[in-house]
PyMOL Python script that loads the backbone (N, CA, C, O; Angstrom):
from pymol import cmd

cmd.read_pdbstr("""\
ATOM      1  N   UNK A   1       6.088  18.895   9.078  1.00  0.00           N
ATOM      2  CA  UNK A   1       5.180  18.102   8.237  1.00  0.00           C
ATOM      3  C   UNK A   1       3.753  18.614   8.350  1.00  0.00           C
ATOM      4  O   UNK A   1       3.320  18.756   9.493  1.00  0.00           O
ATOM      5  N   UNK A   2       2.912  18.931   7.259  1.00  0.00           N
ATOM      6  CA  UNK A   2       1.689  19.399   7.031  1.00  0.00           C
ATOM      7  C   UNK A   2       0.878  18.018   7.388  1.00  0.00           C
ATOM      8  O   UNK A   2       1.561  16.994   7.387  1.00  0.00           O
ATOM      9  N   UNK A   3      -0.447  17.902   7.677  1.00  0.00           N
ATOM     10  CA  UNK A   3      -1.728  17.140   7.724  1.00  0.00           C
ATOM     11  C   UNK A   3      -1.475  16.748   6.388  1.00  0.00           C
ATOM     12  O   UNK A   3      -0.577  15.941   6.629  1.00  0.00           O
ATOM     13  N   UNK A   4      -1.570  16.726   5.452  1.00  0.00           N
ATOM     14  CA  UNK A   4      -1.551  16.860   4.156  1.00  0.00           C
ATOM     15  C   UNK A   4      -0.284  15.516   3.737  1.00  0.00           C
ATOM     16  O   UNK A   4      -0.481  14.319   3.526  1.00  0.00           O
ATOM     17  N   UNK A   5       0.839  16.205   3.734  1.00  0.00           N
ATOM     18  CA  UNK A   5       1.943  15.438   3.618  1.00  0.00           C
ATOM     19  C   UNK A   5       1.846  13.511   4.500  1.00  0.00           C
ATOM     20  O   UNK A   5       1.796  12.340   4.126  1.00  0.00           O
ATOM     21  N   UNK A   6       1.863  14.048   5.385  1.00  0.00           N
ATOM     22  CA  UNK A   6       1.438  13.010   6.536  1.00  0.00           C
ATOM     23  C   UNK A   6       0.780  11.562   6.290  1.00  0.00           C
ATOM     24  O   UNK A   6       1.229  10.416   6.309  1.00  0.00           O
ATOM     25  N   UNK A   7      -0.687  12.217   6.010  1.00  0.00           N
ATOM     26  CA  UNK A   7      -1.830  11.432   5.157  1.00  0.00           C
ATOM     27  C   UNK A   7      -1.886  10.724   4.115  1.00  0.00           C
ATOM     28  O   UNK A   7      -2.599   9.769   3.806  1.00  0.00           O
ATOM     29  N   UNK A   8      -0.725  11.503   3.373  1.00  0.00           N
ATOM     30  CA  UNK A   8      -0.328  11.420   1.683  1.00  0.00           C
ATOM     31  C   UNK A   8       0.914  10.019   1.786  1.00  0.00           C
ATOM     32  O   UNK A   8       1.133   9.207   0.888  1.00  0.00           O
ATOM     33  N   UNK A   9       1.507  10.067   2.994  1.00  0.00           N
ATOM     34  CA  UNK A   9       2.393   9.096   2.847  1.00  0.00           C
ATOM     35  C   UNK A   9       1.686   7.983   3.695  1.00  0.00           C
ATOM     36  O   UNK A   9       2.227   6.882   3.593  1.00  0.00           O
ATOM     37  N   UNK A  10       0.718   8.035   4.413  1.00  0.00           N
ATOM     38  CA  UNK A  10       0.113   7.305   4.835  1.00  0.00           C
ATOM     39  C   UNK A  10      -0.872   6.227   3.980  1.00  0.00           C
ATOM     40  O   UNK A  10      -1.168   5.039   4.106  1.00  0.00           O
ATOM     41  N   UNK A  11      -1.204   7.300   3.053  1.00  0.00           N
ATOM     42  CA  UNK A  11      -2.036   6.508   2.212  1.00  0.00           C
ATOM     43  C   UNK A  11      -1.525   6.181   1.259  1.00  0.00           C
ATOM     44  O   UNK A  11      -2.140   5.415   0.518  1.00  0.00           O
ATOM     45  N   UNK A  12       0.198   6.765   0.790  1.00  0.00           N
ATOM     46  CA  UNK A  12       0.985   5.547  -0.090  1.00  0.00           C
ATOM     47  C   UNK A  12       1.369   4.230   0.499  1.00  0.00           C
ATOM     48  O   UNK A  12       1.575   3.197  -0.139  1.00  0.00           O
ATOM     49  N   UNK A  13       1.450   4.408   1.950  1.00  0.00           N
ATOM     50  CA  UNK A  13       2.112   2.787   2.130  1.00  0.00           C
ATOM     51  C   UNK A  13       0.683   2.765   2.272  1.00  0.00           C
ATOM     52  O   UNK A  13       0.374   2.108   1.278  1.00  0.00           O
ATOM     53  N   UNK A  14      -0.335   3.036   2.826  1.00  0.00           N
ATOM     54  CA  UNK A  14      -1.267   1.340   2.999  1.00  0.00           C
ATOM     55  C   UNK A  14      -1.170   0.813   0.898  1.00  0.00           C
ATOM     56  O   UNK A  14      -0.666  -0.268   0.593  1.00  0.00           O
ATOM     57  N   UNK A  15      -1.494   1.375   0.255  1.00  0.00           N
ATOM     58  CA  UNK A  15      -1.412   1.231  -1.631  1.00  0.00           C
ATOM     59  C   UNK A  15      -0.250   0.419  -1.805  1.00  0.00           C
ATOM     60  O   UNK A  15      -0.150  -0.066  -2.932  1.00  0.00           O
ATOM     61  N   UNK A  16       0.795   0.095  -0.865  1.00  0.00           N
ATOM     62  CA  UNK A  16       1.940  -0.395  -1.263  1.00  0.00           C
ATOM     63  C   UNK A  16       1.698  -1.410  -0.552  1.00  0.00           C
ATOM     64  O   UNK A  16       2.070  -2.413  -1.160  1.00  0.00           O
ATOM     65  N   UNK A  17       1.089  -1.745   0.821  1.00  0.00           N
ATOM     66  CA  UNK A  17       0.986  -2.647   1.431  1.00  0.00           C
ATOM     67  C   UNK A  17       0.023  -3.409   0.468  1.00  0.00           C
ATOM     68  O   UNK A  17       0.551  -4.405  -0.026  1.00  0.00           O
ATOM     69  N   UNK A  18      -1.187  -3.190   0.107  1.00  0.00           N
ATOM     70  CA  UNK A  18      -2.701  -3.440  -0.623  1.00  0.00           C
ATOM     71  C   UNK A  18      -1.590  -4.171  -1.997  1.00  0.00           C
ATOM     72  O   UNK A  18      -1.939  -5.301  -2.340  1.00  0.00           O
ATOM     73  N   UNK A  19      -1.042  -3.915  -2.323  1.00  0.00           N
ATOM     74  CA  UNK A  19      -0.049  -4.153  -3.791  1.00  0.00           C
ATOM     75  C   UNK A  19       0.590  -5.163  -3.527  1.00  0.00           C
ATOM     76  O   UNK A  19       0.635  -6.076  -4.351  1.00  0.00           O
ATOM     77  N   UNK A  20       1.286  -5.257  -2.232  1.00  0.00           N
ATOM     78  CA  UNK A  20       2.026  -6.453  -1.918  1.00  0.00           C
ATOM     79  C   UNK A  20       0.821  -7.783  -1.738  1.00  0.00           C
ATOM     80  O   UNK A  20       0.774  -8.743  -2.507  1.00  0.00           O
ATOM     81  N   UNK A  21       0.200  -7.646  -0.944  1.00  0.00           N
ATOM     82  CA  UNK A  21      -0.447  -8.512  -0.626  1.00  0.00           C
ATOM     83  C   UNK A  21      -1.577  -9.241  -2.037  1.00  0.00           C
ATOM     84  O   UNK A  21      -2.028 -10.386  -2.035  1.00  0.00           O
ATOM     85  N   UNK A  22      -1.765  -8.374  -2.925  1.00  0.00           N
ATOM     86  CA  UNK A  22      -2.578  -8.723  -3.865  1.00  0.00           C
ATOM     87  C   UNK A  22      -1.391  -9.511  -4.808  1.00  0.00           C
ATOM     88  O   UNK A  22      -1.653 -10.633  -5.240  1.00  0.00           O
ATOM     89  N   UNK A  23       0.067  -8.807  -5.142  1.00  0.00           N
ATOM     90  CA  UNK A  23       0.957  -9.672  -6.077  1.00  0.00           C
ATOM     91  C   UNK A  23       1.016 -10.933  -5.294  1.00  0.00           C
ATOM     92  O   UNK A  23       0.905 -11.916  -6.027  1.00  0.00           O
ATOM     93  N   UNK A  24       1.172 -11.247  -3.883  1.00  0.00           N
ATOM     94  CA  UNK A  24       1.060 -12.669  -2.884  1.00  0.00           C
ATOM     95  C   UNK A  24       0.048 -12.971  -3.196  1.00  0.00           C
ATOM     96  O   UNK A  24      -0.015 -13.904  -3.996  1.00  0.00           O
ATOM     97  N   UNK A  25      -1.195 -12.351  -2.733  1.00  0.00           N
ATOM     98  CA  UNK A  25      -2.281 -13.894  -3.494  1.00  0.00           C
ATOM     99  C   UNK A  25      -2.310 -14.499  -4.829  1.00  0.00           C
ATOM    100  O   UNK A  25      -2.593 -15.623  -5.243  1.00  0.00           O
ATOM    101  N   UNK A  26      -1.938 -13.436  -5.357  1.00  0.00           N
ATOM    102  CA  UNK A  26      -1.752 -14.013  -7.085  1.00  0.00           C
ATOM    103  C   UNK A  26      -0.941 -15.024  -7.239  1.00  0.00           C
ATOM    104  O   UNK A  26      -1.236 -15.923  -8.028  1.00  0.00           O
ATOM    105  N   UNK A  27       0.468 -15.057  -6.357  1.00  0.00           N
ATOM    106  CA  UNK A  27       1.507 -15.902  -6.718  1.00  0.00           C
ATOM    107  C   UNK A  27       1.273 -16.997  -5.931  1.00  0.00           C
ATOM    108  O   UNK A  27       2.155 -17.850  -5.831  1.00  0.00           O
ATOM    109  N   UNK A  28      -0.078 -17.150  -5.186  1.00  0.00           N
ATOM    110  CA  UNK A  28      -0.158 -18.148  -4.471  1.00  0.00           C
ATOM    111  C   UNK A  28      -1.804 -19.161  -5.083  1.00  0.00           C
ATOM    112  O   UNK A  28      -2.344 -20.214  -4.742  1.00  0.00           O
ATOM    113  N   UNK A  29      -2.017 -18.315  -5.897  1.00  0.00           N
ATOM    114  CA  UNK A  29      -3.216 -18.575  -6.480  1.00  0.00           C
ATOM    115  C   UNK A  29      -2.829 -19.213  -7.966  1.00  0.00           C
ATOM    116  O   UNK A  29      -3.811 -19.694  -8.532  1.00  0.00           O
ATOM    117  N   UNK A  30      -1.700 -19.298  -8.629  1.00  0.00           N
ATOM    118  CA  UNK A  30      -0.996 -19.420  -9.578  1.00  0.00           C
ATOM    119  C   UNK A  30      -0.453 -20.812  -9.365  1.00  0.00           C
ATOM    120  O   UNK A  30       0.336 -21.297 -10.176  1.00  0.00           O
TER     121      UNK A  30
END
""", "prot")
cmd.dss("prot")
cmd.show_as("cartoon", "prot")
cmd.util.cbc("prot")
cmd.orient("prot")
């Protein structure tokens, strides 16, 4: 695994985490 690769999936889950949590406040704000 490259620095690169690594980072890249790192910074898809936090975007997936950030996604979850924003569709939850919505559905809790609703």
């Amino acid at each position: 695994l490259s620095i690169d690769e690594l980072s890249r999936k790192k910074l898809d889950l936090t975007a997936e985490e950030l996604t979850e949590e924003k569709a939850l406040a919505y559905s809790c704000l609703s």
